[in-house]
C-alpha positions, 0 to 999 in steps of 0.5 A: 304632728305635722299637718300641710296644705297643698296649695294652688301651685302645688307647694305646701303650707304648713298648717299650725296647731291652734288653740280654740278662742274660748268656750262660747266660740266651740259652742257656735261651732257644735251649735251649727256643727253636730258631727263634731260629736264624732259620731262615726267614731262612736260606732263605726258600723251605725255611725251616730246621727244627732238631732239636737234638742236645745241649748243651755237647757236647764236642770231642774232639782228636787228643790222646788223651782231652783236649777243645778245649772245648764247643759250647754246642748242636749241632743239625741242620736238615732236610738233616741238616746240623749246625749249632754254636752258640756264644752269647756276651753282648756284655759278654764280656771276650773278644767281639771275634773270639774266639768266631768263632776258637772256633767254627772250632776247633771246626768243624775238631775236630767234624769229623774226631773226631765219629763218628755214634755219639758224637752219636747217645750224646749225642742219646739222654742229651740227650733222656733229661734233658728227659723224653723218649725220642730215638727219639720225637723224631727221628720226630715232627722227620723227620714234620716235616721230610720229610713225605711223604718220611718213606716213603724213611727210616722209621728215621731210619737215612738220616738219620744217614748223611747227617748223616756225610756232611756231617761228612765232606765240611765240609758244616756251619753255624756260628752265633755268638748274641749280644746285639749284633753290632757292625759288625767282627764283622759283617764278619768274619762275611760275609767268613767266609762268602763265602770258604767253599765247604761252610761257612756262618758266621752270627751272629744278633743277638737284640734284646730289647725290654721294657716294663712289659707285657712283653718282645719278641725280635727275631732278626736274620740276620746273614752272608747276603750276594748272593754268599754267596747263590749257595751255596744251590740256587736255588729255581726260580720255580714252572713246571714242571719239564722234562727239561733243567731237571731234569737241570741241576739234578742236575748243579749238586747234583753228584749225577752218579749220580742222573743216570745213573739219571734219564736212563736211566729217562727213556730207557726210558719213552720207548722204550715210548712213556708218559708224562711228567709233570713236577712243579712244586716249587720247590726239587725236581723229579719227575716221573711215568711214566704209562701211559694207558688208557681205563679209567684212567691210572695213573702206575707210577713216580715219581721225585723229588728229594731235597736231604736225600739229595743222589739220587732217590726212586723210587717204584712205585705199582701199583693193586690195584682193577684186575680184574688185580691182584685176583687173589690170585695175582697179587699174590704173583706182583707181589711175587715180581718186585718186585727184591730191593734194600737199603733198599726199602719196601713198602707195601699198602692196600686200594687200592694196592700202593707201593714205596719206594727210593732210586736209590743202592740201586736203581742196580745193579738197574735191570734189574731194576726195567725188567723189573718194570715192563714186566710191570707195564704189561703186565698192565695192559694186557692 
């Protein structure tokens, strides 16, 4: 494939296929580079963002204070799923199916020998090298990666107990990068990840392009094939979401008591006759219970879901311009009812009063949360 270069007097110069100078020279690059990870091509409707965790981590073993070896850079995406990367130069002595034979070792060692602790050591170590404090970094990345969602885990503190859980369960990516991936390699790689069921195995070729006016890098996904594909949640096309979508898709994230909890909200709004409204994203449904008044409408509950979580965000929202809750003591009284669940959140503003939290918190107190919001439509209706 040729590849040219528009110069300044709008001639072209032909840009040559390069190989990498060697392995360590890939490794500066991705160390200062993530996206060549080529995270849009991963997933194209929720493109993968990275936070990277460290670099040549070691692997611990069952044997007592010896290592399998070092990851060349562990990162995470946005679904807190860990992702080793192995890099290798295509001029490596031991190219041809060794450093895949690598990365599984590693994969089976880092996931039973890992703990949360350990990665969270070599986080802050990691970032205290390149001149900046972890507990920032992790903030501006979930800012990043969760947005509005960032309400639900302000901490990060949900963030690293999903990053366990997917230890746990095999959940993890493993990405070879390499200058050059020749066909077998390419095959060993889509047949790797067809067969695994939690597992990804990718490899990313990194083409480099040079002339005498500069160098271009050109990641290539290589791995992701159509029945490989089936893996990932399906995105929906961008309707609107309804009861029977929403609830199949809980069902396929096998997130059962998420739907306990969605049926039962859903049950409770309907035998009170409000609304529903129902959101239209692409790779997560919601929707709202809404009370309707002529002087307002005022959507008290939303509930949404969270693929980072695996379960659902619930979230109050209580006007506070209303007459009712101008009160001052109505106000303390909203807060007294509000249940007492781990994890929840709650914030005021002149306008309005919200609370945060998830359904495995809020599952054992549903009761309650029905009461709150009984007398929460009821004080604005009266």
């Amino acid at each position: 494939m040729a590849i040219y270069q528009i110069k300044e007097n709008g001639q072209l110069a032909e840009m040559k296929a390069q190989p990498c100078d060697s392995a360590h020279s890939l490794q500066q690059l991705l160390g200062h580079n993530s996206s060549l990870l080529a995270g849009e091509q991963i997933d194209p409707f929720d493109p993968r963002r990275w936070l990277s965790i460290a670099t040549q981590l070691p692997v611990p073993s069952a044997v007592y204070d010896e290592e399998r070896g070092v990851v060349d850079h562990l990162f995470v995406d946005q679904d807190a799923m860990p992702t080793l990367v192995q890099v290798v130069s295509s001029d490596s002595n031991n190219f041809w199916g060794l450093p895949i034979a690598k990365l599984l070792d590693y994969a089976a060692h880092g996931v039973s020998y890992w703990s949360i602790s350990y990665l969270q050591d070599h986080f802050i170590s990691y970032w205290r090298d390149q001149g900046r404090e972890a507990e920032s970094v992790l903030q501006d990345f979930l800012e990043s990666a969760l947005g509005a969602d960032l309400a639900f885990d302000p901490d990060g503190q949900l963030f690293w107990q999903q990053l366990q859980e997917n230890l746990s369960q095999g959940k993890i990516r493993l990405v070879l990068i390499s200058d050059r991936i020749p066909p077998p390699l390419q095959q060993l790689v889509e047949f790797l990840n067809q067969q695994m069921d939690h597992a990804e195995v990718l490899a990313v070729e990194i083409n480099q392009y040079a002339s005498d006016n500069g160098k271009i890098i050109i990641p290539k996904l290589i791995g992701i094939t159509p029945s490989s594909e089936k893996k990932s949640i399906s995105p929906r096309p961008g309707s609107q979401w309804d009861e029977v979508a929403f609830c199949q898709e809980l069902r396929a994230r096998e997130a059962t008591d998420s739907l306990v909890v969605a049926q039962r909200l859903l049950e409770w709004a309907k035998a009170r006759k409000l609304h529903l409204h129902w959101g239209k994203g692409r790779i997560d449904g919601s929707f709202s219970i809404v009370l309707k008044q002529e002087m307002g409408t005022y959507a008290v509950l939303t509930v949404g879901m969270s693929r980072l979580f695996n379960d659902l965000k619930l979230q109050f929202g209580v006007p506070l311009t209303t007459t009712t809750f101008q009160q001052e003591e109505k106000r303390k009284e909203l807060l007294h009812r509000f249940p007492k669940i781990q994890g929840m959140r709650i914030v005021e503003d002149a306008q309005s009063l919200s609370c945060f939290v998830s359904s495995r918190h809020a599952e054992a107190a549903l009761e309650q949360v029905f009461q709150t919001i009984d007398w929460i439509v009821s004080e604005l209706q009266a």
